[in-house]
KOLTI-909108 format. One line per 10 residues: their letters; for each residue x, y, z of C-alpha. Coordinates in steps of 0.5 Angstrom, whole numbers, plus 500, padded with zeros to 3 digits. Example, Ala and Ser with C-alpha at 12.3 -4.5 7.8 and 13.67 -1.06 7.14 Angstrom:
BEGIN
as = 525:491:516 | 527:498:514;
// end
This chain:
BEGIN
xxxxxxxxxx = 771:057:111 | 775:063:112 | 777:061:120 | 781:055:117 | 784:059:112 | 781:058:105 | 778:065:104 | 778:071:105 | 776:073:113 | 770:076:113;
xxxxxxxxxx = 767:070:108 | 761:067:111 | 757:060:107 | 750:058:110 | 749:051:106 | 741:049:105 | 739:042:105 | 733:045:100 | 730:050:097 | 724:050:101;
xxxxxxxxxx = 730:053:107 | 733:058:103 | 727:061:101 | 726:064:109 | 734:067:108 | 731:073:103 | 730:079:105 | 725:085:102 | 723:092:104 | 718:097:100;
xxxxxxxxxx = 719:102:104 | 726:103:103 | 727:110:101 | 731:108:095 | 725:103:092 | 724:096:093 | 730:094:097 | 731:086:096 | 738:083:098 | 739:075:098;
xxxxxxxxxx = 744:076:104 | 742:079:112 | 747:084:112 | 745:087:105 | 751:089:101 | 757:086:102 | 764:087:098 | 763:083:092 | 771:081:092 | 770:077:099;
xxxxxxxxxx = 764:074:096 | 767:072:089 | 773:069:092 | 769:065:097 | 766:061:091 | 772:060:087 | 775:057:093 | 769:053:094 | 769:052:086 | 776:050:086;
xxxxxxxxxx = 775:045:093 | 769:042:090 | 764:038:094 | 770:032:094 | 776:037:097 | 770:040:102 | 769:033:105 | 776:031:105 | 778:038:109 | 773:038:114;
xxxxxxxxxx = 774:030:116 | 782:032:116 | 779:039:121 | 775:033:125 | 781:029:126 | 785:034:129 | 781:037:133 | 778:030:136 | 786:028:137 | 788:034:140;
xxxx = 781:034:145 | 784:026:147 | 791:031:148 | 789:034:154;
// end
């Protein structure tokens, strides 16, 4: 997202096709230090701001303006591929 402008750098997306997918995305430790460390993402803690942003560009894009955006990335890069 970030990389075409529609959010903040630094914000990465992973979309599953099924639950049964996702599930392999968690990470837990029990012998953190701190007691039992379990994060949804693989980099642990991130900035909730980039995050946040993330999802209220993806919100406010929808599944529809998601769609319409990557045909147009498509398009353009198929055209400037036939360019040179």
């Amino acid at each position: 997202m970030h990389k075409y402008g529609y959010a903040p750098k630094g914000a990465s997306c992973v979309m599953y096709s099924s639950e049964e997918l996702r599930r392999y995305q968690y990470f837990v430790s029990i012998d953190w230090t701190g007691g039992i460390y379990a994060s949804p993402t693989l980099a642990g803690s991130r900035p909730g701001g980039i995050s946040v942003a993330t999802w209220a560009g993806m919100v406010h894009l929808g599944e529809e303006g998601y769609l319409e955006l990557t045909e147009g990335i498509i398009r353009t890069t198929r055209a400037i591929r036939e360019g040179i």
